[in-house]
Residue frames relative to the residue before (quaternion, step in Angstrom):
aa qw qx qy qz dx dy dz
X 1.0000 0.0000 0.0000 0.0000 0.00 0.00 0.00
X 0.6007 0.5227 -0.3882 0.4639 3.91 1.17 -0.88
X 0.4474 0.7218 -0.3268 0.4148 3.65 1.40 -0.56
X 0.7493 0.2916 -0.2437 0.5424 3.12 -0.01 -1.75
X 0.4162 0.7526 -0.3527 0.3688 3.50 0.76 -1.17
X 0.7256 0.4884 -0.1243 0.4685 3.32 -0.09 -1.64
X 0.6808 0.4936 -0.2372 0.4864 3.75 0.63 -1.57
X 0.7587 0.2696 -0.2669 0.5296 3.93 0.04 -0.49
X 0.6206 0.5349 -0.4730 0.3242 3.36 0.52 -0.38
X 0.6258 0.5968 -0.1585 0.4765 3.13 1.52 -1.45
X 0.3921 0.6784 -0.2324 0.5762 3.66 1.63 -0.54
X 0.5801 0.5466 -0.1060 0.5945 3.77 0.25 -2.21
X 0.8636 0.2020 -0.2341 0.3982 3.92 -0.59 -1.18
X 0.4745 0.4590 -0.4454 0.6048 4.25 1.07 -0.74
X 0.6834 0.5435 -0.3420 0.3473 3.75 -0.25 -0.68
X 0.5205 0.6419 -0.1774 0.5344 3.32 1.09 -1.66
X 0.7408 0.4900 -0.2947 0.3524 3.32 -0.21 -2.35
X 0.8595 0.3171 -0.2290 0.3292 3.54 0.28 -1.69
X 0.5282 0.5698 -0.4609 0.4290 3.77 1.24 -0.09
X 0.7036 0.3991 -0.1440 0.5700 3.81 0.81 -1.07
X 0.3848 -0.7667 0.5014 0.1128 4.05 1.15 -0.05
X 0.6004 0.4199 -0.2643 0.6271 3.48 1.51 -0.25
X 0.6642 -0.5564 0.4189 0.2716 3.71 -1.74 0.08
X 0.0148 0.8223 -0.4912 -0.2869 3.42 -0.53 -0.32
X 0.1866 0.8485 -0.4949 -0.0173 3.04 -0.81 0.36
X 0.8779 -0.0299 -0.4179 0.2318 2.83 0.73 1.50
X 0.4949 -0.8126 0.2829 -0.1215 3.00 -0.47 1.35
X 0.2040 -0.8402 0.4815 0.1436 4.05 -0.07 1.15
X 0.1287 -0.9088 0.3904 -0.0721 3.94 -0.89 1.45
X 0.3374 -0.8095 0.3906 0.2797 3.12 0.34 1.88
X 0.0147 -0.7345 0.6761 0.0569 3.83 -1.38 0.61
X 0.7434 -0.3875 0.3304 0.4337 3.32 -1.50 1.03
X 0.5782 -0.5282 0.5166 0.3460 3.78 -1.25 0.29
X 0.8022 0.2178 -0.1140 0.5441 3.72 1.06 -1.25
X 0.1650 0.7587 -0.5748 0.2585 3.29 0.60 1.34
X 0.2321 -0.7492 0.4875 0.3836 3.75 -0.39 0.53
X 0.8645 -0.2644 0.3012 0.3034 3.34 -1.39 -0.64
X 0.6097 0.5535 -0.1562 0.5455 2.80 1.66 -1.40
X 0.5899 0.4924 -0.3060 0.5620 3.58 0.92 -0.88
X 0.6583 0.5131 -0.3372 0.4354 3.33 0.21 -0.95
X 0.6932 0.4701 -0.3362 0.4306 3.34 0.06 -1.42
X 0.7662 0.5632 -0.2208 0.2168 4.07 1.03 -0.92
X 0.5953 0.5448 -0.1909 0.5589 2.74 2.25 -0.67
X 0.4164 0.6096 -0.3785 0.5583 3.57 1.69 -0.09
X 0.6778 0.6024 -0.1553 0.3919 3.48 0.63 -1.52
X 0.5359 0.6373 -0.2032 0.5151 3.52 1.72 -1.59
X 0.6880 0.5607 -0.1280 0.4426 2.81 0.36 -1.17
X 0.7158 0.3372 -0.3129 0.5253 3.51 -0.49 -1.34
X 0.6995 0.4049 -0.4480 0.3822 4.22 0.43 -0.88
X 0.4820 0.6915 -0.3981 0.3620 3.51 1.44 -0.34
X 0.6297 -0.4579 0.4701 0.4156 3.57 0.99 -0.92
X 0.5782 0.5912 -0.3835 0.4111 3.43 1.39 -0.10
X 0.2843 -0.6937 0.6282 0.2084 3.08 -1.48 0.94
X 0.8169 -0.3642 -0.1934 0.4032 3.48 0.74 0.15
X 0.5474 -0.5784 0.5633 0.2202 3.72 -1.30 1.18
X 0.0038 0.6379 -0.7697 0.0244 3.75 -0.98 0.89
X 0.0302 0.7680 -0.6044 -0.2099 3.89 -0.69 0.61
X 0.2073 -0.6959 0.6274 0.2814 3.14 -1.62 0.05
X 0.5295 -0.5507 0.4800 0.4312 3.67 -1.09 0.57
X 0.6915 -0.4912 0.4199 0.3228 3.70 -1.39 0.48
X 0.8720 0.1990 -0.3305 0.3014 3.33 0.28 -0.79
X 0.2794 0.5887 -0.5715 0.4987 3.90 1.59 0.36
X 0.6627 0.5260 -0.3457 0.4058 4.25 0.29 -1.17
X 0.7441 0.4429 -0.1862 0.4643 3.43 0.99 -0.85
X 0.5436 0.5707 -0.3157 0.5283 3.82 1.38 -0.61
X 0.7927 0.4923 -0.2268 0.2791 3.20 0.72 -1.36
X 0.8163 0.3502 -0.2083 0.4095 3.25 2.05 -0.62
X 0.4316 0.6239 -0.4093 0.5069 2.56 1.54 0.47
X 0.6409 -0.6854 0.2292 0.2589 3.45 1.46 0.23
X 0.3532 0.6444 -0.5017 0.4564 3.87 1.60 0.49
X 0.3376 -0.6822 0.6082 0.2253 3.11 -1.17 1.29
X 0.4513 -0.6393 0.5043 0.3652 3.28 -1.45 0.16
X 0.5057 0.6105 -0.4649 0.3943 4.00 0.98 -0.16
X 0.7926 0.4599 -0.2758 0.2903 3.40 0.86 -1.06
X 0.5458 -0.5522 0.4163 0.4731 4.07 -0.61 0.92
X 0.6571 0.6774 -0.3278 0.0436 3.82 -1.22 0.31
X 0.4961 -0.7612 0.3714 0.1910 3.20 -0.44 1.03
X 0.0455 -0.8315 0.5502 -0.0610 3.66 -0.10 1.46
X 0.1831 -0.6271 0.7558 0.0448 3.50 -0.69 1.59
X 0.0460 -0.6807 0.7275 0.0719 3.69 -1.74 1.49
X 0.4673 -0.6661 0.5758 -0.0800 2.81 -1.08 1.14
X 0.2464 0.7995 -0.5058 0.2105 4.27 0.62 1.27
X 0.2366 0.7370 -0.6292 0.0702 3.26 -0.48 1.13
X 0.1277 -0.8993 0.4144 0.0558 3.03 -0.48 1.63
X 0.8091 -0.3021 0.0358 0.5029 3.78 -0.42 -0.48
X 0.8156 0.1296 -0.0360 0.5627 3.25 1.81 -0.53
X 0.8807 0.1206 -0.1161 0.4430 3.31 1.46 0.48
X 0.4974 -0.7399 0.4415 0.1011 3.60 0.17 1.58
X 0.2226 0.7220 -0.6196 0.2130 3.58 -0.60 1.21
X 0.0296 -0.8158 0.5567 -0.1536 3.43 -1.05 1.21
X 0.1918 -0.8283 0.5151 -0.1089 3.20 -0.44 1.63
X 0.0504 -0.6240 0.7567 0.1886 3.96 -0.67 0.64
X 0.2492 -0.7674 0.5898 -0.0327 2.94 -1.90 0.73
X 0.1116 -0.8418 0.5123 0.1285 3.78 -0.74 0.56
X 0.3635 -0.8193 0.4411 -0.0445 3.26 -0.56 1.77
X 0.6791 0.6317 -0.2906 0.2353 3.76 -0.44 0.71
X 0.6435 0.6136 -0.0689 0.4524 2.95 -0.51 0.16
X 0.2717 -0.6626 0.5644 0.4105 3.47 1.65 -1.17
X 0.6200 0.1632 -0.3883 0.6620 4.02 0.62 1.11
X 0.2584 -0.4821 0.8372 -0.0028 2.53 -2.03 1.15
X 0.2525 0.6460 -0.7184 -0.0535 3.35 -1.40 0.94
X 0.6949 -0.3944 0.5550 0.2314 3.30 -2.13 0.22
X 0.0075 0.7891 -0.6118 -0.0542 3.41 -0.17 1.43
X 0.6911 -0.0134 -0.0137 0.7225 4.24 1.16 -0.43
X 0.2020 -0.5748 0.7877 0.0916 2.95 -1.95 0.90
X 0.2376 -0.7438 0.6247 -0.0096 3.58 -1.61 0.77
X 0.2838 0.8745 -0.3922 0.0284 3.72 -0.31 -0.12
X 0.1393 -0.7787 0.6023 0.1073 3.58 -1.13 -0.50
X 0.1069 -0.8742 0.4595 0.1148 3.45 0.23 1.28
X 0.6420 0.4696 -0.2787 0.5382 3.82 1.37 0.73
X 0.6279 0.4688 -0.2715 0.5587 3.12 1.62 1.03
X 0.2260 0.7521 -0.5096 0.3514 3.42 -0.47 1.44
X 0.4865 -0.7813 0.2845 0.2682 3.20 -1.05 0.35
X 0.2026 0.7289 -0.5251 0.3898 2.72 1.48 1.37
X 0.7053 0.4508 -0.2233 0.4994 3.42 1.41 -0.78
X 0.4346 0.5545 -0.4116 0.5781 3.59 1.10 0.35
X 0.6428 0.4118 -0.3489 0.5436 3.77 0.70 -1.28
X 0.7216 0.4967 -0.3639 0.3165 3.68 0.12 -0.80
X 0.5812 0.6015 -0.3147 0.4487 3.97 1.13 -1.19
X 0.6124 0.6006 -0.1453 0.4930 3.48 1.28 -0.61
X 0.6037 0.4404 -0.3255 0.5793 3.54 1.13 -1.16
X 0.6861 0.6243 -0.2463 0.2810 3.39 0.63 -1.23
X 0.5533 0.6261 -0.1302 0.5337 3.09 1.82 -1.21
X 0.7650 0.3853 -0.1202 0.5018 3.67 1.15 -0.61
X 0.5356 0.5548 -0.2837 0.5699 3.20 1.43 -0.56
X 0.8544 0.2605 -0.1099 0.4360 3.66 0.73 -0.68
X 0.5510 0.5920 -0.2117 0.5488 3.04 1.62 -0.18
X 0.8027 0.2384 0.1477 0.5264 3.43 0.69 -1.42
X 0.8345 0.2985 -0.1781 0.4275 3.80 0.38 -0.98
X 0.7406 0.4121 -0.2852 0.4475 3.42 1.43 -0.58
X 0.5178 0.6398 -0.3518 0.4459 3.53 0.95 -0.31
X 0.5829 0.2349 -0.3161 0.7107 3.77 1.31 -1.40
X 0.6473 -0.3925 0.6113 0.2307 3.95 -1.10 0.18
X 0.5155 0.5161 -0.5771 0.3673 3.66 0.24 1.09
X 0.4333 -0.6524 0.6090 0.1257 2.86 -1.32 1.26
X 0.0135 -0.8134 0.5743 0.0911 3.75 -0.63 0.99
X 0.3518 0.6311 -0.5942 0.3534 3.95 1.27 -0.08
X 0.4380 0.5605 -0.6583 0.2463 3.92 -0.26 0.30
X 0.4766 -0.6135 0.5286 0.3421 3.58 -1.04 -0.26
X 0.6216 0.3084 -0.3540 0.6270 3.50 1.13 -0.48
X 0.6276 0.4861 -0.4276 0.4324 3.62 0.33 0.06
X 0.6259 0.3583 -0.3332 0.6073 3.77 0.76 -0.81
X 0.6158 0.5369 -0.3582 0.4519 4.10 0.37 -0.54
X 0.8106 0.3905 -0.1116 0.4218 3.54 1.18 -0.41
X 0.3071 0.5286 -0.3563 0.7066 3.17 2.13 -0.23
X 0.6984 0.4440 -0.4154 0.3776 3.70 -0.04 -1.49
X 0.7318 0.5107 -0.2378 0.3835 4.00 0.10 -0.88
X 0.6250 0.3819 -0.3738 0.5691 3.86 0.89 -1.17
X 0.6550 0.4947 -0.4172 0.3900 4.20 0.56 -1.07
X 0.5152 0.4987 -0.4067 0.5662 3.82 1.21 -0.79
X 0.7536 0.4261 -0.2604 0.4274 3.76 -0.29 -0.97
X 0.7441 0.3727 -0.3650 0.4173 3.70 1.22 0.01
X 0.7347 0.4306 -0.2603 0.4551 2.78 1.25 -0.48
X 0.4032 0.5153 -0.6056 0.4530 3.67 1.52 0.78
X 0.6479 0.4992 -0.4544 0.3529 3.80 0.67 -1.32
X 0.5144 0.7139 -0.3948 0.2644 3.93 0.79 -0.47
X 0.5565 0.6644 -0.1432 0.4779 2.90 1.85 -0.89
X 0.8131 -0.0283 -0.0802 0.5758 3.48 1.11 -0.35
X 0.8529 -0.0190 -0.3393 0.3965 3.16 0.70 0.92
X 0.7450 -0.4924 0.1448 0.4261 3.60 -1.15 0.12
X 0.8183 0.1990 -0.1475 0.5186 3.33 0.78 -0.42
X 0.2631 -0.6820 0.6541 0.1945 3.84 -1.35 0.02
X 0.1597 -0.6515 0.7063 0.2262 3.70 -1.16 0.52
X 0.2930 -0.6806 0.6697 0.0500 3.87 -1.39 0.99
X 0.0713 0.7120 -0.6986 0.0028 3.90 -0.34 0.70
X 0.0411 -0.5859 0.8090 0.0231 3.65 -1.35 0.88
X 0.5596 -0.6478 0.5148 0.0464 3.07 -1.49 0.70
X 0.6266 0.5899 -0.1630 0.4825 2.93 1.75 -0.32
X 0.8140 0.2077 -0.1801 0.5117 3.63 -1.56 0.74
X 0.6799 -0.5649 0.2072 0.4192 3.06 1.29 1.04
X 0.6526 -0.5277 0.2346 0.4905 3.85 1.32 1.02
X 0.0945 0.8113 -0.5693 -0.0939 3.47 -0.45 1.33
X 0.3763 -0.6488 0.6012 0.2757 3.49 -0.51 0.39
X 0.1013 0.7067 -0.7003 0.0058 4.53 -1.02 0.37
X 0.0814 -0.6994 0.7073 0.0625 3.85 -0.74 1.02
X 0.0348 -0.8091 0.5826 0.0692 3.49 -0.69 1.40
X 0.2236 -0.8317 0.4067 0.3048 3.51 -0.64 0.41
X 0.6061 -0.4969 0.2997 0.5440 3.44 -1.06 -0.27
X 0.5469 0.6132 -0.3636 0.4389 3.83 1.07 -0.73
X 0.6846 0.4467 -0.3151 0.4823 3.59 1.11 -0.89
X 0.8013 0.2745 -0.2044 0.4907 3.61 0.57 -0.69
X 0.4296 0.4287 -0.6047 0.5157 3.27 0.99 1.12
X 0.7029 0.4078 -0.3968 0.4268 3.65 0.31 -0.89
X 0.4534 0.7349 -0.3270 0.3839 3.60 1.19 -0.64
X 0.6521 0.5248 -0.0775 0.5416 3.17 1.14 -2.10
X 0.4939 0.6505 -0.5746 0.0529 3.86 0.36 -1.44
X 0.6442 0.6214 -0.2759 0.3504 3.49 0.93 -1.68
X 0.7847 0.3978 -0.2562 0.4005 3.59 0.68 -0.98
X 0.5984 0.5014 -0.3275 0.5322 3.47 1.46 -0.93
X 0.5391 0.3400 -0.5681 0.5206 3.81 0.57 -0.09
X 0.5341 0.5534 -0.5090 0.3864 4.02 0.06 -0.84
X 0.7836 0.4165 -0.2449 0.3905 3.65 0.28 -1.00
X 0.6200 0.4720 -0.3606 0.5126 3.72 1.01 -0.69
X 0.6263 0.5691 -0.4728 0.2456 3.63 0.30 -0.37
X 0.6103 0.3998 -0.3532 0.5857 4.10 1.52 -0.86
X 0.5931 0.6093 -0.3801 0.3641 3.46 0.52 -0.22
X 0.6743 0.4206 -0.1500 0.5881 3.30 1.30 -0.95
X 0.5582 0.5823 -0.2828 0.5190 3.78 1.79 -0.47
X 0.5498 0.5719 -0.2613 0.5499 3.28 1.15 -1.46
């Protein structure tokens, strides 16, 4: 892994070099909150084969406070709140002082919104694709369910509904709302409150 590791980073810093015209060589690397030591100690290691002279990491959710813009002078308790494409991590935080530490981490490493995109496919597949007689087990067919269910469930984000057009079975048309793909969701959004409530 310090290998592959090593290879993009080393990618990341040539990239870097020719935008800034200048070297780099060294260079600060956000890591999961519940990385151990051992993990830690490898992404240092990554690095340095990268060409770094020296690797300073910072845990993900301090990286994620700071850009989202929480000063560190000001007193407060910042609950983050990362659910990425495949795994849900959630950090409360204590601010002040000019240090941010990690007071609990929380998570689910089988939660993401890859599984949001999928509750949706599922929703169309049975709703919409099996009823007209479309076979969706292709790969360019399941790769393409995967992308319109992503694209609804960004518009969900700002507004109440999403229109879904497949081309298929002679054009289906699927209006999902947000009420539907919350109730859709219920199972996953309880999945997510439980580290939150752990955290």
């Amino acid at each position: 892994p310090e290998e592959v590791s090593a290879i993009v980073l080393a990618q990341l810093l040539e990239d870097a070099r020719q935008f800034k015209n200048e070297e780099i060589t060294r260079a600060v690397i956000s890591v999961p909150a519940y990385f151990n030591d051992e993990q830690k100690d490898a992404t240092v290691a990554a690095g340095e084969m990268a060409g770094l002279q020296k690797v300073r990491l910072l845990r993900e959710p301090i990286a994620a406070a700071l850009a989202y813009g929480v000063k560190a002078t000001e007193d407060q308790t910042v609950l983050v709140f990362d659910l990425g494409g495949g795994t849900f991590d959630v950090s409360l935080l204590e601010v002040g002082g000019g240090v941010i530490e990690v007071l609990s981490t929380g998570g689910d490493p089988h939660l993401g919104g890859d599984d949001f995109d999928q509750i949706i496919v599922e929703w169309l597949e049975n709703q919409y694709l099996k009823p007209a007689g479309v076979d969706a087990s292709s790969p360019q067919m399941i790769a393409n369910l995967r992308a319109v269910a992503e694209s609804a469930k960004i518009q969900l984000s700002v507004s109440d509904s999403a229109i879904i057009r497949m081309p298929v079975g002679g054009g289906i048309e699927a209006v999902l709302t947000r009420q539907k793909f919350e109730a859709l969701a219920e199972d996953l959004f309880r999945r997510a409150r439980e580290p939150v409530d752990y955290a």
